[in-house]
C-alpha positions in Angstrom: -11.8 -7.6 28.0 -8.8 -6.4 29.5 -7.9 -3.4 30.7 -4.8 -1.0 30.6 -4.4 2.4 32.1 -0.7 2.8 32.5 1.8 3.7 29.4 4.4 1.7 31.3 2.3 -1.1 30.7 4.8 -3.9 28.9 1.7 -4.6 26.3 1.0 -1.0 25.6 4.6 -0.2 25.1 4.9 -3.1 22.8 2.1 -1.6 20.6 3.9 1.8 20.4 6.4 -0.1 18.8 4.6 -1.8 16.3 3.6 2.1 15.6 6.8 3.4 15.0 9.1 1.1 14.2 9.4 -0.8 10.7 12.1 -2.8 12.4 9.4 -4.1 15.2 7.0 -4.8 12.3 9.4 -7.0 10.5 11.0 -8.3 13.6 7.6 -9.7 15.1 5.9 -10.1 11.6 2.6 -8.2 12.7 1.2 -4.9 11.7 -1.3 -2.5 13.3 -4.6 -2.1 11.2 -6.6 1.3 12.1 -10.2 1.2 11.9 -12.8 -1.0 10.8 -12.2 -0.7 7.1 -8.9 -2.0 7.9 -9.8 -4.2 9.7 -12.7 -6.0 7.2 -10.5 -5.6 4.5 -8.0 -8.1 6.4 -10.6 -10.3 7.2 -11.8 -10.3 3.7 -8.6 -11.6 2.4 -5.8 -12.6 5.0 -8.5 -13.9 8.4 -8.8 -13.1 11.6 -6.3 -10.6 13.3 -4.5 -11.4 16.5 -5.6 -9.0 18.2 -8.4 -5.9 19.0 -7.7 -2.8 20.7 -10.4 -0.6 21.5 -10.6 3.2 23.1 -12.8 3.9 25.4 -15.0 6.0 23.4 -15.1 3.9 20.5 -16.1 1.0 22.9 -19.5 2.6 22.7 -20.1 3.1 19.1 -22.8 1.2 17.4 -20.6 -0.2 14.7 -17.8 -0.9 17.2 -20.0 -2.9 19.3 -21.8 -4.4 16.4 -18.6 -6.1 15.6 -17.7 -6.9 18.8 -20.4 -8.6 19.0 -19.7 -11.1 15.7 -15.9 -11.7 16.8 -14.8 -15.2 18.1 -15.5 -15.2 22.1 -11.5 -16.4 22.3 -10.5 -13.5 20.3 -8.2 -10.9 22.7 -9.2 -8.0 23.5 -7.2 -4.7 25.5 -9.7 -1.5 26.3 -7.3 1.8 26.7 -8.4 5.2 27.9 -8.6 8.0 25.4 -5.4 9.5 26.8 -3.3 6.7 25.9 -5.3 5.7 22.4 -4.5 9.4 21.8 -0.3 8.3 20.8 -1.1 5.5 18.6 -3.9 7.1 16.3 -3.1 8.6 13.0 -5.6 11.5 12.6 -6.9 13.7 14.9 -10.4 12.1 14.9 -9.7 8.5 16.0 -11.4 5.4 14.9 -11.9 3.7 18.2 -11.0 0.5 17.0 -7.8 -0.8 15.8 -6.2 -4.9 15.4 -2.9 -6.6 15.9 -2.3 -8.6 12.8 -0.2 -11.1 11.1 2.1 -9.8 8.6 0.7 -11.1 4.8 3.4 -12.3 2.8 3.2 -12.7 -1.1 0.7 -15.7 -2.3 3.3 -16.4 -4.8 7.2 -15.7 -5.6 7.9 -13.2 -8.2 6.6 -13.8 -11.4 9.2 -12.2 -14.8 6.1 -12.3 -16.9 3.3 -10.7 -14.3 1.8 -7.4 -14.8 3.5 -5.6 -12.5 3.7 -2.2 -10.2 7.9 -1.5 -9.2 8.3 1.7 -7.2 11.9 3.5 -7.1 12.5 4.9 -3.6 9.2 6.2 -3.4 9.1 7.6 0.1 6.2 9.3 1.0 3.9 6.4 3.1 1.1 8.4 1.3 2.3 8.0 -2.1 2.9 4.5 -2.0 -0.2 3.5 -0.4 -2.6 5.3 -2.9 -0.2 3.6 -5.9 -1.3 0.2 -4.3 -4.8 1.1 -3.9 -4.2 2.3 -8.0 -2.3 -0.8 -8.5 -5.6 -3.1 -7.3 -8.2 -1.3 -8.8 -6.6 -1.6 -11.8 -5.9 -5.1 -11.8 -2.2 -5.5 -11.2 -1.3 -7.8 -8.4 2.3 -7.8 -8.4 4.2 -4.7 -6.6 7.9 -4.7 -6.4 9.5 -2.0 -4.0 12.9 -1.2 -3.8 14.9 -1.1 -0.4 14.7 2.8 -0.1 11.0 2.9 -0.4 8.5 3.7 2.6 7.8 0.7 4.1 4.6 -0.8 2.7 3.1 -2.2 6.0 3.4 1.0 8.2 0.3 2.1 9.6 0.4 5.5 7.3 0.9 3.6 4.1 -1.9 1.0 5.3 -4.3 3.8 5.9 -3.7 5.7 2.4 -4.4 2.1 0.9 -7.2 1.4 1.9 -7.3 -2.2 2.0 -5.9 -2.4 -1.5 -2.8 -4.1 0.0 -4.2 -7.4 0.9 -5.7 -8.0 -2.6 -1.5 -7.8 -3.8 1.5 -9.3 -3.9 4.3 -7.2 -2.3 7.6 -7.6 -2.6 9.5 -5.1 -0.8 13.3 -5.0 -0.9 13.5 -5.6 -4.8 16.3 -5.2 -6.9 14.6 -3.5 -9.5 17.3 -3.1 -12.3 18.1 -7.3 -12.0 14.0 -7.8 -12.2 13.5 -5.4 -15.1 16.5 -7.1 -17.0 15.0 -10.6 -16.4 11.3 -9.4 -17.1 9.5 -11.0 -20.0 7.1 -8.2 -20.9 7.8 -4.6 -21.6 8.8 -2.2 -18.8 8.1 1.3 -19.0 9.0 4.6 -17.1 7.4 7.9 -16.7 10.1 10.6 -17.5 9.4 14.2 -18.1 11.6 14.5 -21.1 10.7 11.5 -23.2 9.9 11.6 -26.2 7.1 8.8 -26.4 3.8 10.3 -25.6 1.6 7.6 -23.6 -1.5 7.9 -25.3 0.3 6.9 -28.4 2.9 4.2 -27.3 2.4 0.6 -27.9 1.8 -1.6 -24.6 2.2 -5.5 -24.6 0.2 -8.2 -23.2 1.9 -8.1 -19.7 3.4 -4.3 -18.4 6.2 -3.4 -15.7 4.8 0.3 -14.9 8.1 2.0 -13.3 7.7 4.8 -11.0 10.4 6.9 -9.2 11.2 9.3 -6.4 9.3 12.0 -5.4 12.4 14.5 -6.1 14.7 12.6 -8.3 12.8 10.3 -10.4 14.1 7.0 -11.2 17.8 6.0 -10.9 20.2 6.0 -13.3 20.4 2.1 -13.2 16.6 1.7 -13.0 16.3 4.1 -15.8 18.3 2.3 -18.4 17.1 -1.0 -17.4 13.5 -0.1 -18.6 12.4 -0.3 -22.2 10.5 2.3 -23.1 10.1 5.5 -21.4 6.8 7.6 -22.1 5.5 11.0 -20.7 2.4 12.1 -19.8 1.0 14.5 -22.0 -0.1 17.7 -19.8 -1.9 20.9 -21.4 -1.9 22.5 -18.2 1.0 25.0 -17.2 2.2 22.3 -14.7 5.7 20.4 -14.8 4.9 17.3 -13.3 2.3 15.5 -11.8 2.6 13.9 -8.1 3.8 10.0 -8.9 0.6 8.7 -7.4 -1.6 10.5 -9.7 1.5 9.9 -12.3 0.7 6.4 -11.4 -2.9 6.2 -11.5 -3.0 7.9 -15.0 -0.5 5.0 -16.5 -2.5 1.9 -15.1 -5.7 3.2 -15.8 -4.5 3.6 -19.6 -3.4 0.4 -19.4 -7.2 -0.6 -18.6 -8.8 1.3 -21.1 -6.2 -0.2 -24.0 -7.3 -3.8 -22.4 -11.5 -3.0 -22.3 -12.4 -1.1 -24.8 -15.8 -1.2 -24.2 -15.6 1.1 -20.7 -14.3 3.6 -23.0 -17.5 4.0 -25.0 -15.8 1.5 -27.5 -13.5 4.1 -28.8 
């Protein structure tokens, strides 16, 4: 186990990049995974990490040390104080434990006739991470972002996934109007002021759900490139829902169309 104490440490400054910087992530190809949900989530799917960085006081939690215990005798290992553990952690009660990992890339290349999740400069890390974990619970694999999107490996959008994002295929850069114009199966956008109601529209075999900004919705060019457009019918005095719940809502319909049966048969 190795030790380091100083923040000009070259190794500790390198993981304060792979923090904070999307350029880092993509420039080394790694990615920080916090805590040990994270980390057997990644395991589960993707291997071993690179990499294990403890805190001090998560060095001495049962669960820590449990696991420490199963990893490979040659797997690396850096032990920092709290002090310094204290800059790289997300939440103010830190998970002791976090892993340097390779970067997953997509199993396979984009697929025109996939069930598919395309987000339109959707920039809140949190959003975009609970549409993933939406997006694999529901079944979808595919997940197209466009280049104005939150970047889906930082260690916020990680976190507010869950794990979800090693069970997909993410595809981040997209050119969303050129995939939706290509795309076999029927593409669909939530807009406030359409007039297709969701519960009522017809849905094909295989779906592009399309989901926009936080503020401005979908472009113009992303708009018109979809088929239909539906909204979400809302009894409530409310406008508009938050696009991950927006999101949730529309894949989860999509499920219940697919299985009748976990609807009571209905």
């Amino acid at each position: 186990m190795k030790r380091i104490s100083s923040r000009d440490n070259a190794h500790y400054r390198e993981l304060l990049r792979l923090h904070a910087s999307a350029r880092e992530r993509r420039r080394s190809g790694r990615l920080l995974l916090d805590g040990m949900h994270l980390i057997s989530a990644y395991e589960q799917h993707c291997g071993s990490p690179a990499e294990i960085v403890l805190s001090d006081s998560g060095a001495a939690r049962a669960e820590i040390v449990d696991y420490l215990a199963r990893c490979p005798p040659a797997m690396p290992m850096i032990q920092l104080p709290d002090s310094l553990w204290a800059e790289l952690a997300l939440v103010d009660t830190p998970s002791g434990i976090m892993a340097v990992a390779a970067w997953p890339q997509p199993a396979t290349a984009i697929d025109l006739a996939a069930d598919t999740v395309a987000l339109d400069g959707v920039q809140d890390p949190g959003n975009v991470g609970s549409i993933l974990r939406s997006a694999a619970a529901a079944g979808f694999r595919q997940v197209l972002l466009s280049a104005d999107c939150a970047q889906a490996w930082s260690p916020k959008t990680l976190r507010a996934g869950m794990g979800a994002h090693f069970q997909l295929d993410i595809h981040e850069g997209g050119d969303l109007p050129a995939f939706l114009a290509a795309y076999h199966g029927q593409s669909i956008a939530t807009a406030v002021g359409a007039t297709a109601d969701l519960y009522s529209a017809g849905l094909a075999p295989a779906v592009a759900w399309v989901f926009g900004s936080e503020g401005q919705g979908l472009s113009a060019a992303v708009l018109a490139a979809t088929r239909l457009q539906v909204r979400i019918p809302m009894p409530g005095a409310c406008e508009s829902l938050n696009v991950a719940a927006a999101a949730a809502v529309c894949l989860f319909e999509t499920v219940r169309r697919r299985h009748p049966a976990a609807d009571g048969g209905r």
